[in-house]
N, C-alpha and C positions, 0 to 999 in steps of 0.2 A: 765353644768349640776351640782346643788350641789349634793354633796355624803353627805349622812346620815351616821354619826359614827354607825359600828355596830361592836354588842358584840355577839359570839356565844357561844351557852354551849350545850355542847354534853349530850343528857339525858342518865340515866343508862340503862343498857339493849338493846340497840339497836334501839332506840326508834327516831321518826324524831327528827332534829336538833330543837334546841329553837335561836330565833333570835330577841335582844332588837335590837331597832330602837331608836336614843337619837336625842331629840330636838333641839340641838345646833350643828351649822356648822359653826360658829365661825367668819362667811363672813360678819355679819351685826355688827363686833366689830366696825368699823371706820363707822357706820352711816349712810352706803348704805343699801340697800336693793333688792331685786330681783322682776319685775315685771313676768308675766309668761310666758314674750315675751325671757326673759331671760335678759333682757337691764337692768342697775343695775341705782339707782337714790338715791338719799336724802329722809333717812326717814322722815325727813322734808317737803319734797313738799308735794305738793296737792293732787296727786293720791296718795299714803300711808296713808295722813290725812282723805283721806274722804273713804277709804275703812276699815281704822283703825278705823274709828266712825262706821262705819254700823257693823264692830265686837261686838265696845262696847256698839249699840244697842243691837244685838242679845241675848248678856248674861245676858242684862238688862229683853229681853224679856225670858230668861232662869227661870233667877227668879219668874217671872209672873207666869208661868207655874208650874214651881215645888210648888209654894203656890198655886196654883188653886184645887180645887176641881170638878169643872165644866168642863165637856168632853168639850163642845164646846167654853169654853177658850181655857182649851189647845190644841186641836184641830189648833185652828186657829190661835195661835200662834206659835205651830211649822209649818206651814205652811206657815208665814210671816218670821219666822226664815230660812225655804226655800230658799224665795224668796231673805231674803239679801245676802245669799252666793251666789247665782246666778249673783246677782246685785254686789257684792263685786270681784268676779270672774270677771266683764264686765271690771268694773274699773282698778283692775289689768293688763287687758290683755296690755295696752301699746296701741296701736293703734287701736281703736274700730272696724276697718274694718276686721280686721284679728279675729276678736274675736268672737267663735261659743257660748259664753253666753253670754244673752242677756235678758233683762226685757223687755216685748211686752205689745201689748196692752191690751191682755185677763188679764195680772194680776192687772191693776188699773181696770179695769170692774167688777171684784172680788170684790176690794177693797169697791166700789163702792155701790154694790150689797148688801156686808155685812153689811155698812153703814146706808144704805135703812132699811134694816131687823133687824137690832139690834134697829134704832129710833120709829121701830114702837112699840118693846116690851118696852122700858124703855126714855121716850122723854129727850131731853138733858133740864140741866136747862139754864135759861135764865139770871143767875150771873156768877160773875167768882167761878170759883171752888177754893178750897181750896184740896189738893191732901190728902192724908191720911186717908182714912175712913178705909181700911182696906190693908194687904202687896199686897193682888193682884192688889187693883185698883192704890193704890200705886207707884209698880213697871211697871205698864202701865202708869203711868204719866212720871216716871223717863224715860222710852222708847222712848214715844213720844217727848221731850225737848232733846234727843240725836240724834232723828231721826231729828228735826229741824236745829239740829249742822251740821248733814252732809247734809241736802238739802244747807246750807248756804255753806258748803264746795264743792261741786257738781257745786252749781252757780259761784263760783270764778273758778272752775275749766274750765266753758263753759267760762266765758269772759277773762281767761286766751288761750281759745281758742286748752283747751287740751278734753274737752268733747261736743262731736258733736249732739248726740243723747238726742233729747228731753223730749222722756220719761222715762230719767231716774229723773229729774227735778221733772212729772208731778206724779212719784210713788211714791216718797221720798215727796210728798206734801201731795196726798193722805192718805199715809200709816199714818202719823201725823194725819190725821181725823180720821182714821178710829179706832187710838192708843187710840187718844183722848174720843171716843164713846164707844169706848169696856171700857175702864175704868169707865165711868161712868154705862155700862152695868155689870162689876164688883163689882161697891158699891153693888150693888143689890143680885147678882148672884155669891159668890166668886167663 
């Protein structure tokens, strides 16, 4: 179990304890890391790498949303930002059997659904885009081209024969269309 360094400071007057919790446990200096099986591995491999992209999604989808204007951008993108901690939780767990999260099928049906509904307000165009129209539709392109890095990460991981479960493959595919589609529903709609 890591121990979190803590610092306590007694308030004046009697008052409950205050208690900082610090970031550093000093275990990942040599390059390991901790799955939440507790099994420690190379922040090198494959399950670090592609749970460490769907991070560096999320914050990419961070930004999206802090530039948004539009309830039902951000909306739905913290909702996708949900979805990849749940999906990055799976990854972590070490053995997907033992593992109580899990990406099901209702979230690509979402995914899906929203896709449906967003091409009917704004149809996609028929060239290639050029990303930059404005920082939200922007940072949803950025999203989607890191969510592709981890489905490419996820796939080495299944024919490395460490991920079993197929719809993690078929979310991390989706969620890239749906990244894709909301962005262009963003030129529009910041």
């Amino acid at each position: 179990m890591a121990k979190a360094h803590e610092a306590r400071d007694r308030l004046s007057e009697g008052r409950k304890r205050q208690v900082a919790v610090f970031t550093f446990s000093k275990k990942g200096d040599s390059g390991e890391t901790s799955l939440l099986t507790g099994e420690r591995v190379s922040k090198a491999s494959l399950r670090p790498e592609t749970y460490g992209t769907l991070d560096e999604a999320s914050s990419v989808l961070g930004l999206a949303k802090a530039f948004s204007n539009n309830d039902k951008v951000r909306q739905m993108v913290r909702t996708i930002q949900e979805d990849l901690q749940l999906l990055a939780a799976q990854l972590a767990c070490g053995t997907e059997k033992r593992c109580e999260w899990r990406v099901e099928s209702h979230h690509i049906d979402r995914l899906e659904q929203w896709i449906e509904n967003l091409q009917r307000e704004v149809p996609l165009p028929r060239h290639f885009v050029l990303p930059g129209t404005n920082p939200v539709s922007a940072s949803l392109d950025v999203a989607r081209t890191v969510v592709r890095r981890a489905e490419r990460r996820a796939t080495g991981m299944k024919e490395a024969g460490m991920l079993e479960d197929p719809l993690v493959q078929a979310y991390l595919n989706r969620l890239a269309d749906f990244l894709f589609t909301l962005a262009r529903y963003a030129e529009k709609h910041p």
